[in-house]
TORKOL-4160 file (C-alpha; in steps of 0.2 Angstrom, whole numbers, padded with zeros to 4 digits, m for minus):
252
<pt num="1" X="0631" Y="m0116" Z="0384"/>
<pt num="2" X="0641" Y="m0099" Z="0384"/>
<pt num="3" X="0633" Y="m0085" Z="0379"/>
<pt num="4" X="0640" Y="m0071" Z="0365"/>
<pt num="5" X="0654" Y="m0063" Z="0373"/>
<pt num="6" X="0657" Y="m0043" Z="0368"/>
<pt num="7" X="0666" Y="m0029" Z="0376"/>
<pt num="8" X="0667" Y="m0018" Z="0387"/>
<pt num="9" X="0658" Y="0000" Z="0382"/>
<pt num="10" X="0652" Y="0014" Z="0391"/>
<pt num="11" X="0633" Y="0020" Z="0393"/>
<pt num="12" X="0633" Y="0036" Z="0399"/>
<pt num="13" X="0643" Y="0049" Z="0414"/>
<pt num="14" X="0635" Y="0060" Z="0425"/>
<pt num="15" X="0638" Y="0075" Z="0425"/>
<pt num="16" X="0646" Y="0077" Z="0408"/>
<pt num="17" X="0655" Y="0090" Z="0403"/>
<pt num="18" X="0661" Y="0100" Z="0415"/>
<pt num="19" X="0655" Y="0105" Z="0432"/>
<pt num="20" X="0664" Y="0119" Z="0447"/>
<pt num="21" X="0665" Y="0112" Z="0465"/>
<pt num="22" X="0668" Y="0120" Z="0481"/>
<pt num="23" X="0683" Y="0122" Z="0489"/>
<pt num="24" X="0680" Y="0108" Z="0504"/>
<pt num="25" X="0665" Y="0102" Z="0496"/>
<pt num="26" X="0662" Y="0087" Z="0486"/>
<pt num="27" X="0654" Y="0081" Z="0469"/>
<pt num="28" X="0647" Y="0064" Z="0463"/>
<pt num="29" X="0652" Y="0057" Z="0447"/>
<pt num="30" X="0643" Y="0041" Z="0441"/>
<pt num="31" X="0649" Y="0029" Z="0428"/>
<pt num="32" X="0639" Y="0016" Z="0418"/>
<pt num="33" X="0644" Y="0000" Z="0407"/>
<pt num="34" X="0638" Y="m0014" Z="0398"/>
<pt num="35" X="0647" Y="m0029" Z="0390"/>
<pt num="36" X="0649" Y="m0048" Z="0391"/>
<pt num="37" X="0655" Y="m0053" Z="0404"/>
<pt num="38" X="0650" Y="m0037" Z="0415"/>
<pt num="39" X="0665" Y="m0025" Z="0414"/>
<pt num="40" X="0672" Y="m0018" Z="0430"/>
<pt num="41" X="0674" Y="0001" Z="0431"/>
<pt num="42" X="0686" Y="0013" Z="0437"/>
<pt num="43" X="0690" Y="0033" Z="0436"/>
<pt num="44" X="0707" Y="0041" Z="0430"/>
<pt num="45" X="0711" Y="0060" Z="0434"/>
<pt num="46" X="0723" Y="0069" Z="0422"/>
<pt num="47" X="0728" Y="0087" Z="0426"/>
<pt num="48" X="0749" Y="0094" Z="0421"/>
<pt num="49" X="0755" Y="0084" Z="0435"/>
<pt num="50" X="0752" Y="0069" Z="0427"/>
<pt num="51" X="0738" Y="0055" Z="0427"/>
<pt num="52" X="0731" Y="0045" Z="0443"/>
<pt num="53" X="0718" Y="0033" Z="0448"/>
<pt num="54" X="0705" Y="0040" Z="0458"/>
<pt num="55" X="0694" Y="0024" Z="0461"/>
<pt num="56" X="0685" Y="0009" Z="0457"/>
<pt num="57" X="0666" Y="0007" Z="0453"/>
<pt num="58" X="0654" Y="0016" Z="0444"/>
<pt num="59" X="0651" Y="0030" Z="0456"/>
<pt num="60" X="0665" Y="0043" Z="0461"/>
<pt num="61" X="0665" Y="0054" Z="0478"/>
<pt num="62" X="0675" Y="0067" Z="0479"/>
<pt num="63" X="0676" Y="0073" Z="0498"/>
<pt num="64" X="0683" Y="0089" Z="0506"/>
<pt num="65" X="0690" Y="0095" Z="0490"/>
<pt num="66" X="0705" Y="0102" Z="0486"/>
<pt num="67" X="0714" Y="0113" Z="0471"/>
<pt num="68" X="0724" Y="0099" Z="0469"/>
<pt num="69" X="0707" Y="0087" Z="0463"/>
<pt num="70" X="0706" Y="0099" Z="0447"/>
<pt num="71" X="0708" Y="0091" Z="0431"/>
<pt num="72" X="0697" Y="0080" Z="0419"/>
<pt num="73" X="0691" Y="0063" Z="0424"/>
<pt num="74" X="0685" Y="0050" Z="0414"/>
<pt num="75" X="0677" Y="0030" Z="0417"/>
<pt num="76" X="0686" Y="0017" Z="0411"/>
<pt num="77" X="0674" Y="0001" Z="0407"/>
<pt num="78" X="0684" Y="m0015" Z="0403"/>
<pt num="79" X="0681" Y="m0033" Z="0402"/>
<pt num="80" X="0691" Y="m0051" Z="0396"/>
<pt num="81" X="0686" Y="m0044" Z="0378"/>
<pt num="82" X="0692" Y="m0028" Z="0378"/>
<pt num="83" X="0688" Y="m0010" Z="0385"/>
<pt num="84" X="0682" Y="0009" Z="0381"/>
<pt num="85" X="0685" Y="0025" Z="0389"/>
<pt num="86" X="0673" Y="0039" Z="0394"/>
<pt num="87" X="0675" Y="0059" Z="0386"/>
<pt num="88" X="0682" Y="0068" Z="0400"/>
<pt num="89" X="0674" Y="0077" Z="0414"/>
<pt num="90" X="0683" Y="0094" Z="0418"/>
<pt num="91" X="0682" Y="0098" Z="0437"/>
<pt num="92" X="0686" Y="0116" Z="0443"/>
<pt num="93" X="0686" Y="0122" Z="0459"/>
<pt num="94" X="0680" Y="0138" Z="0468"/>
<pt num="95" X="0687" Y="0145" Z="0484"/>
<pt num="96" X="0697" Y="0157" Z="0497"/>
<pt num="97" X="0715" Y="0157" Z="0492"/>
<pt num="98" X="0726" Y="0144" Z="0500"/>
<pt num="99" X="0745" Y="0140" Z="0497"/>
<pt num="100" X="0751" Y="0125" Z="0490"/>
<pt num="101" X="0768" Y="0125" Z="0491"/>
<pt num="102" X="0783" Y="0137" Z="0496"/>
<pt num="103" X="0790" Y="0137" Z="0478"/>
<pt num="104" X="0807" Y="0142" Z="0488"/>
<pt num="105" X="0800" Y="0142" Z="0506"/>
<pt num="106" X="0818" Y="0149" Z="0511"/>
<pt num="107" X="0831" Y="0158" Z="0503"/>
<pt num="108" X="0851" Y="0159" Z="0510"/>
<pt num="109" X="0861" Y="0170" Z="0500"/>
<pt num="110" X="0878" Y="0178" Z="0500"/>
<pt num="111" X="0877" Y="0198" Z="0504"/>
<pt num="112" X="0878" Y="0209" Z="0489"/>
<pt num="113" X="0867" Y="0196" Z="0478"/>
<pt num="114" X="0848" Y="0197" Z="0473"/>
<pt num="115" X="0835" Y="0188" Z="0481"/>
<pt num="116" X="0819" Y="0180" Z="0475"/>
<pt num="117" X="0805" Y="0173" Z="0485"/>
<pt num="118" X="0792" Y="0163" Z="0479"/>
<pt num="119" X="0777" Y="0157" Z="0484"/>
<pt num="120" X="0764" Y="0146" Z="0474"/>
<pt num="121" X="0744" Y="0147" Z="0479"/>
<pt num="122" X="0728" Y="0143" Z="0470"/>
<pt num="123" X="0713" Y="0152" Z="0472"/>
<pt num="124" X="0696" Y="0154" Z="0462"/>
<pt num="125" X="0691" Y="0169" Z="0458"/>
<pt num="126" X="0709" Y="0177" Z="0455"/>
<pt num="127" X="0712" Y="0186" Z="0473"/>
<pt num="128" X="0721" Y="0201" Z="0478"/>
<pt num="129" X="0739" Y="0199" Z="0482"/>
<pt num="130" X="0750" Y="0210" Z="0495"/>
<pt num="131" X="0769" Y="0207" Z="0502"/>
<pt num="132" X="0768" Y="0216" Z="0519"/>
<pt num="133" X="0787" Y="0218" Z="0523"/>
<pt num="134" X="0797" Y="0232" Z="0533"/>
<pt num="135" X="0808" Y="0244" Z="0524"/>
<pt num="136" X="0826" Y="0252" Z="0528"/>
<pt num="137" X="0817" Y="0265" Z="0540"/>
<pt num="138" X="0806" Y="0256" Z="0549"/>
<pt num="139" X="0790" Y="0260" Z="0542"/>
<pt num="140" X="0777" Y="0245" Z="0536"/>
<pt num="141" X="0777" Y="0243" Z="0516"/>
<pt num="142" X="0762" Y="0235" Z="0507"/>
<pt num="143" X="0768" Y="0231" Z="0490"/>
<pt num="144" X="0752" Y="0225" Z="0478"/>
<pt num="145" X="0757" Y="0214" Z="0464"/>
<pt num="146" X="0766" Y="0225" Z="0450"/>
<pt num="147" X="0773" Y="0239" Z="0461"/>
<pt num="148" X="0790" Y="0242" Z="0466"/>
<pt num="149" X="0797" Y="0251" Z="0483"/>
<pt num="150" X="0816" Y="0255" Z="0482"/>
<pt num="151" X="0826" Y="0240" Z="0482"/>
<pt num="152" X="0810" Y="0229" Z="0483"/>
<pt num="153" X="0798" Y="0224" Z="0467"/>
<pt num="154" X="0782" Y="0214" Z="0471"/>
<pt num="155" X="0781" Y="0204" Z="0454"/>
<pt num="156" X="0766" Y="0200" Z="0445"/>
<pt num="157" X="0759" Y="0184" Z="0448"/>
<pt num="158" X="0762" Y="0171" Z="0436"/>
<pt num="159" X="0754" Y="0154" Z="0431"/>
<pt num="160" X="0756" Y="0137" Z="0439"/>
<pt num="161" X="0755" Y="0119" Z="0433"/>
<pt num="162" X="0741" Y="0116" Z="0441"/>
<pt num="163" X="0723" Y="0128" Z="0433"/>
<pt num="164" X="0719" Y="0141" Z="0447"/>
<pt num="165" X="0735" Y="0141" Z="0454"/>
<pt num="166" X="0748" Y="0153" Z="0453"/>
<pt num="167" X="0766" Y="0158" Z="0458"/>
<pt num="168" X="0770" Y="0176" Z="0466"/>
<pt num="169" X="0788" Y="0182" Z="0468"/>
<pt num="170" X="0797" Y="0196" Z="0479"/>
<pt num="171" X="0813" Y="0202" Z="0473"/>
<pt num="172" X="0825" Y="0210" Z="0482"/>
<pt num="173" X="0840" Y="0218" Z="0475"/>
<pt num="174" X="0857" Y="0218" Z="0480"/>
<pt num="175" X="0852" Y="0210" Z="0499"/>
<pt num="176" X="0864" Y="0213" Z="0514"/>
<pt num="177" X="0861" Y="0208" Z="0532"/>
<pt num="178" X="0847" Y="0220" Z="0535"/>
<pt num="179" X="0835" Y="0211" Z="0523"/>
<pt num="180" X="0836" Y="0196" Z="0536"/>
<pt num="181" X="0822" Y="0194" Z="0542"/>
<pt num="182" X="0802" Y="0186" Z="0537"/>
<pt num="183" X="0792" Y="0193" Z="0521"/>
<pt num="184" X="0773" Y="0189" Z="0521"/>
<pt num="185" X="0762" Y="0187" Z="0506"/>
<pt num="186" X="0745" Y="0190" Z="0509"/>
<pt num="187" X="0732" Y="0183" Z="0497"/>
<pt num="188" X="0712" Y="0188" Z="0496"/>
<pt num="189" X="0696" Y="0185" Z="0488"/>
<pt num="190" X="0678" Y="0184" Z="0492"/>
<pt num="191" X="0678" Y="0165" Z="0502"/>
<pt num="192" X="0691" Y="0172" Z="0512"/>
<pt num="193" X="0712" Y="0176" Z="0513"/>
<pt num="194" X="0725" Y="0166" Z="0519"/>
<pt num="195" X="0744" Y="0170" Z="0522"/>
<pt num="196" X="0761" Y="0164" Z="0519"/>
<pt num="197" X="0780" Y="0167" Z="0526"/>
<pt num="198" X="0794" Y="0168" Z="0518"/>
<pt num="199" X="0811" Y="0170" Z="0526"/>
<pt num="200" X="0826" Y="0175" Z="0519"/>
<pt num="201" X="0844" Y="0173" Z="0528"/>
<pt num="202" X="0857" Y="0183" Z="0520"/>
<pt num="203" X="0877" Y="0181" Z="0526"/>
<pt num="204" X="0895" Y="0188" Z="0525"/>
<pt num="205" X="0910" Y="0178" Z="0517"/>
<pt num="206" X="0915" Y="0172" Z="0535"/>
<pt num="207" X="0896" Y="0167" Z="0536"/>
<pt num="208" X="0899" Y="0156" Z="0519"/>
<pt num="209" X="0914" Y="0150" Z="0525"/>
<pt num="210" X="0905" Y="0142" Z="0540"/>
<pt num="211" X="0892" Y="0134" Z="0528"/>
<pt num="212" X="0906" Y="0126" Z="0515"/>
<pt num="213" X="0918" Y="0119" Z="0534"/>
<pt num="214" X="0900" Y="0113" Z="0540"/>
<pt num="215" X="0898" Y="0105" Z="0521"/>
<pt num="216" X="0914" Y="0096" Z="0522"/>
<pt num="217" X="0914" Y="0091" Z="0539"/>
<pt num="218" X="0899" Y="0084" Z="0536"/>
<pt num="219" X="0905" Y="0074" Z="0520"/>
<pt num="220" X="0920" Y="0068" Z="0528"/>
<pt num="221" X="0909" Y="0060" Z="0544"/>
<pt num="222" X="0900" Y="0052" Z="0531"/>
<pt num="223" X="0916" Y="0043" Z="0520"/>
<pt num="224" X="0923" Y="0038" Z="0537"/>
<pt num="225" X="0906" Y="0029" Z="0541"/>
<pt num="226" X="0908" Y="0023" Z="0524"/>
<pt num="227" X="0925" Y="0015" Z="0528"/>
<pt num="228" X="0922" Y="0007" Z="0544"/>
<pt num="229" X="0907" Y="m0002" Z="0536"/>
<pt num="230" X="0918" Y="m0009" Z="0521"/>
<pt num="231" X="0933" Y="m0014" Z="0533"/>
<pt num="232" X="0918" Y="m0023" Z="0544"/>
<pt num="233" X="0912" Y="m0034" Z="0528"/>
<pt num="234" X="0930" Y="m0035" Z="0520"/>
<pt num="235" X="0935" Y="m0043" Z="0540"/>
<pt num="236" X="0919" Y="m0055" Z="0542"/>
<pt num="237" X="0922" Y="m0060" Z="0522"/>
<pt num="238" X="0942" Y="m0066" Z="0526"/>
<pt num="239" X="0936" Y="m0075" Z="0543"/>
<pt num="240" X="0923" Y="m0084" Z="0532"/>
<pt num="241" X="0934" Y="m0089" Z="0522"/>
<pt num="242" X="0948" Y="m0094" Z="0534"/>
<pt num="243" X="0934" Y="m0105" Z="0541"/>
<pt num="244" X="0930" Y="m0111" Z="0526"/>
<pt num="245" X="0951" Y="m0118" Z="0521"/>
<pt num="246" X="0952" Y="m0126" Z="0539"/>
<pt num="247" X="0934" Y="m0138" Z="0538"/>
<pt num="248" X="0942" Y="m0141" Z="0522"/>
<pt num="249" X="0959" Y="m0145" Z="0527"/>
<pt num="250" X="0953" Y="m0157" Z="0542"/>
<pt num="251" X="0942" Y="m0164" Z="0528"/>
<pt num="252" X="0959" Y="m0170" Z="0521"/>
């Protein structure tokens, strides 16, 4: 005889709430359900970028973590009969600054335009930020978030998708040939200071003119590739079916 069926419900999440981890450390989340038949379990992480599993089971381990683990996280219990979710969990994490992507890890611009560099890091507690570049003498510039040198304003850092994480610009007006050259951002908070190159190329007309000739060169080796591989199928299809009329001519 079956017994009564019911679904799938969750008990109880441990931690609830919300809890901090440490940058590179790891945190434990346990899940548990009841239902008839027993329900299997699983973990969903939602943060701006979107929602993704995390894993199966009642007990989550996040490993070595990253910015990029922040978010909330609930338990999914589900069975035949039907299924419940978890309140959320909101991870943070602490740590030194570390960046998480070059937001424009290069810039090529014609001479005369303004450039901007950007650069997007994460780091908890907020750190201090510094572009270390060399001006139009010679001499070393430090340029802290919010100041402006000449033809070079250090920008104040603004928010990211991501929570802890930020995006820090350089702007450089009207560049010529002399502002060719590497920009370094320099990030630092009490666990510790990372930093980050960014590398601006600035060029003549003749130096744009080279780029567009390389563009269509390249576009045009690419439609000639194009053409020899349709003339191949077009040659194999009409020997096919060439091959085809004479089999059924002899069949005649």
């Amino acid at each position: 005889m079956l017994g009564v069926q019911y679904g799938a419900s969750v008990v109880s999440v441990r931690p609830g709430g919300s809890l901090t981890g440490q940058y590179g450390g790891e945190v434990e989340l346990q899940c548990e359900g009841t239902g008839s038949p027993p329900p299997s379990m699983s973990w969903q992480q939602t943060s701006a970028r979107g929602v993704a599993g995390r894993g199966v089971g009642g007990r989550l381990t996040l490993s070595g973590l990253q910015y990029e683990d922040q978010g909330e996280y609930t338990c999914l219990a589900e069975n035949s009969v039907g299924q419940e979710r978890s309140p959320p969990v909101s991870l943070s994490v602490i740590g030194p600054p570390r960046v998480a992507l070059a937001h424009i890890g290069g810039v090529q611009l014609l001479e005369g335009g303004d450039a901007v560099l950007e650069v997007e890091w994460c780091a908890a507690p907020f750190p201090r930020q510094v572009w270390l570049l060399e001006g139009r003498g010679g001499e070393e510039l430090r340029l802290a978030a919010g100041l402006t040198h000449g033809k070079y304003r250090a920008a104040t850092a603004k928010p990211s998708d991501l929570s802890n994480c930020y995006i820090s610009a350089l702007h450089i007006l009207q560049a010529d040939a002399m502002d060719s050259r590497e920009y370094k951002l320099r990030l630092e908070n009490e666990h510790g200071a990372e930093e980050h190159i960014a590398q601006l190329t600035v060029g003549g007309l003749q130096w744009r003119r080279e780029t567009v000739i390389g563009s269509l060169v390249g576009a045009a080796s690419t439609l000639l590739v194009a053409l020899l591989v349709l003339a191949c199928c077009c040659r194999r299809c009409c020997t096919q079916q060439k091959k085809v009329k004479q089999e059924a001519e002899r069949t005649v």
